[in-house]
N, C-alpha and C positions, 0 to 999 in steps of 0.2 A: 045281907044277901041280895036285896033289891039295890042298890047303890049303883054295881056295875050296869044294871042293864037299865038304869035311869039316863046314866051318862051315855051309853052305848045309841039311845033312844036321842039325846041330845044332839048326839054329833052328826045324824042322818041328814038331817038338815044342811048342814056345813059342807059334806060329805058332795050331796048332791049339787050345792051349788057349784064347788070347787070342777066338779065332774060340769058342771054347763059352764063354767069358764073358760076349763081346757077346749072344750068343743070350740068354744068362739071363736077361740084365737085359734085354735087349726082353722078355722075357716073362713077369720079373716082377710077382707081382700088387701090388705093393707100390704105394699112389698120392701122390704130393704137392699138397699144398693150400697154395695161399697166401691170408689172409684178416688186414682190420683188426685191429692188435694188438688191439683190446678183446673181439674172438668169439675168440680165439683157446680160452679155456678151454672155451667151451660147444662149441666144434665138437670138442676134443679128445675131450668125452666123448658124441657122438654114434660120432665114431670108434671109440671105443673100444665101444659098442655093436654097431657094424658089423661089426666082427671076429668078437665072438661071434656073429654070423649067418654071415659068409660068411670067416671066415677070413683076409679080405685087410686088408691095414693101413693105416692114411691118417693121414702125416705131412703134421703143420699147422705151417705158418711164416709166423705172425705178421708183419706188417709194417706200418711206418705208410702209413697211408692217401692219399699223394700221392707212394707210392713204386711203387704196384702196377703201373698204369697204365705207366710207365716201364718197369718191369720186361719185363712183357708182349710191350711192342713191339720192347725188345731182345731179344727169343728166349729170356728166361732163362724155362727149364725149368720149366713147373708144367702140372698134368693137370687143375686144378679151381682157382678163384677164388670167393674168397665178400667183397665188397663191397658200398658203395651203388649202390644202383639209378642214380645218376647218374653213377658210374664206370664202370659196366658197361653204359651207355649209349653212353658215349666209347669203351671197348674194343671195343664192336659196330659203331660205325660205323668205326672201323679196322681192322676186320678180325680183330682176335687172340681173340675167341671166339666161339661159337657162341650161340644168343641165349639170352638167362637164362630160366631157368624161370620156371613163373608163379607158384610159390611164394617170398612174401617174408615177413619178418621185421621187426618194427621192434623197437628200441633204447633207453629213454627217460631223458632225459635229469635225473640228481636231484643234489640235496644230499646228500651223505653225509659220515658223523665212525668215529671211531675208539671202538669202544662202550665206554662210560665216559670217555670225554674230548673230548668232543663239547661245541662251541660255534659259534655263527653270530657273535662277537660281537670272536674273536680274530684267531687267523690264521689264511687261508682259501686254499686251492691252487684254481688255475684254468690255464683252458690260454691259453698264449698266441694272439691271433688269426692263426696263423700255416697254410699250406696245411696241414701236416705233421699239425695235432689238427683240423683240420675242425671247431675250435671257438674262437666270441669269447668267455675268457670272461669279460672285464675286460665287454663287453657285457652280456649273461645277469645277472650282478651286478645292473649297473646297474639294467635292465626290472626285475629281481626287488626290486630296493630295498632288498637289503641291504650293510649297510655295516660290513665288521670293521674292527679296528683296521691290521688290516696284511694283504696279499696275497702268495701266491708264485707268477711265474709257471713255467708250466710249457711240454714240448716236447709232449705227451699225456698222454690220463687214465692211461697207466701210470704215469707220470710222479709224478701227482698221487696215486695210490693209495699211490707209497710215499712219500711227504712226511706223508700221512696215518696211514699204517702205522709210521713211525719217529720218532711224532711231534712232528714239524716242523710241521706245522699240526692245526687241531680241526677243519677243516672244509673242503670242496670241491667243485668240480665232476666229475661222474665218470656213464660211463653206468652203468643197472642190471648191464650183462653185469660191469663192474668190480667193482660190490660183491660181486653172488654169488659171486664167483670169490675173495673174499677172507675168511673168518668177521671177522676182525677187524674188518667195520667194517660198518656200518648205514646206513640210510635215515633221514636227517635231515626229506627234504621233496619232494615231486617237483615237477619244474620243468614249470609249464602247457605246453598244448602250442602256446599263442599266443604267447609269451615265445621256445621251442624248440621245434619240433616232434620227435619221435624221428626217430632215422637209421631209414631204409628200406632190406635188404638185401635182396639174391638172391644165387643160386650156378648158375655156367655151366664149360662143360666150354673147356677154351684150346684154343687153333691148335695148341699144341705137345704135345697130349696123346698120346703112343706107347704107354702100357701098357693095358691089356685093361680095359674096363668101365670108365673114369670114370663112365659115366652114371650107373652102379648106385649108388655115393654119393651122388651128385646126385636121385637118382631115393628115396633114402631119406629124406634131410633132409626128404621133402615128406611123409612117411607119419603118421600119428596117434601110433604109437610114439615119431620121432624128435618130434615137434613137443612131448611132450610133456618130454621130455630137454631140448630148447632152453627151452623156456619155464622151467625149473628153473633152467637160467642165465641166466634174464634177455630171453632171446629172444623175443617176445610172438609166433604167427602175426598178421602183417595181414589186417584185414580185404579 
């Protein structure tokens, strides 16, 4: 008869800890970010800016860019989104965030080689036209009129960065936030902006945001400090 309420008396303990667990992490300052694998580098090191201001840390989790959206509307867990303005268009009219800042960011689209074994003439990485790179770039070639000997496609410019980086090809399509984020490799030729125009970002706080202050990242990326961190990786402020 005493048994149940031994065990009962046991698990109080357990009980309560679990219950100061959950507390913590709701009120941990800790924020998750999910953003285009290609900002992933320049938001980390805005992040990593923010800390030394305010302490709080903001994990970035890269993702390809026709996974976000999805992501979003199944509940999975993020405090802050940094996409194109045409996804976060789609996210707002569904509801899973709040509406983007009015600070954006463009992207621009270039040639890039591996420094010292760069060539337009060999092999050339490009993304394939597929949702996943939000780039044609058997396309872009085309308009551009260049013509290697041989092409590799790809799934995204990360993709293409290391085809480039281990090289597999001399030459590709890739945004600026990819080069900067890699020394290995250079600016070949920037791609007009009639041909490509650059990707257009913003960053918005989600439905699903539980920990204290999203905005306050969100509210820094727009600052002159951080603007000028982004544009170091490639990040240009739009006009």
């Amino acid at each position: 008869m005493h048994a149940p309420l031994k065990l009962h008396r046991r698990a109080l303990p357990a009980l309560a800890l679990a219950a100061l667990g959950t507390k913590a992490r709701a009120d941990t300052l800790d924020l998750a970010l999910t953003c285009d694998t290609t900002l992933a580098p320049a938001l980390r090191r805005a992040a990593t800016a923010y800390r030394a201001r305010t302490d709080v840390r903001v994990f970035v989790f890269p993702t390809s860019p026709g996974l976000i959206l999805p992501q979003l509307v199944r509940d999975i867990q993020n405090d802050i989104v940094v996409t194109d303005t045409h996804r976060l268009a789609q996210a707002a009219q569904a509801g899973v965030i709040a509406a983007p800042t009015p600070a954006q960011w463009r992207d621009r689209l270039v040639i890039a080689g591996p420094r010292g074994n760069a060539a337009l003439d060999r092999v050339f990485a490009l993304c394939d036209p597929l949702a996943a790179s939000d780039i044609d770039g058997p396309g872009v070639l085309a308009r551009l009129g260049v013509k290697p000997a041989r092409t590799l496609g790809a799934a995204d410019t990360g993709e293409v960065a290391y085809l480039l980086g281990t090289g597999a090809a001399q030459a590709g399509l890739l945004r600026l936030t990819d080069v900067r984020a890699d020394p290995r490799l250079a600016v070949l030729r920037e791609v007009p902006n009639d041909v490509a125009p650059p990707s257009l970002y913003a960053a918005s706080v989600t439905r699903l945001a539980r920990r204290p202050n999203p905005q306050g990242f969100v509210a820094f990326l727009a600052t002159p400090d951080c603007a000028a961190i982004l544009a170091a990786a490639g990040l240009e402020p739009a006009a």
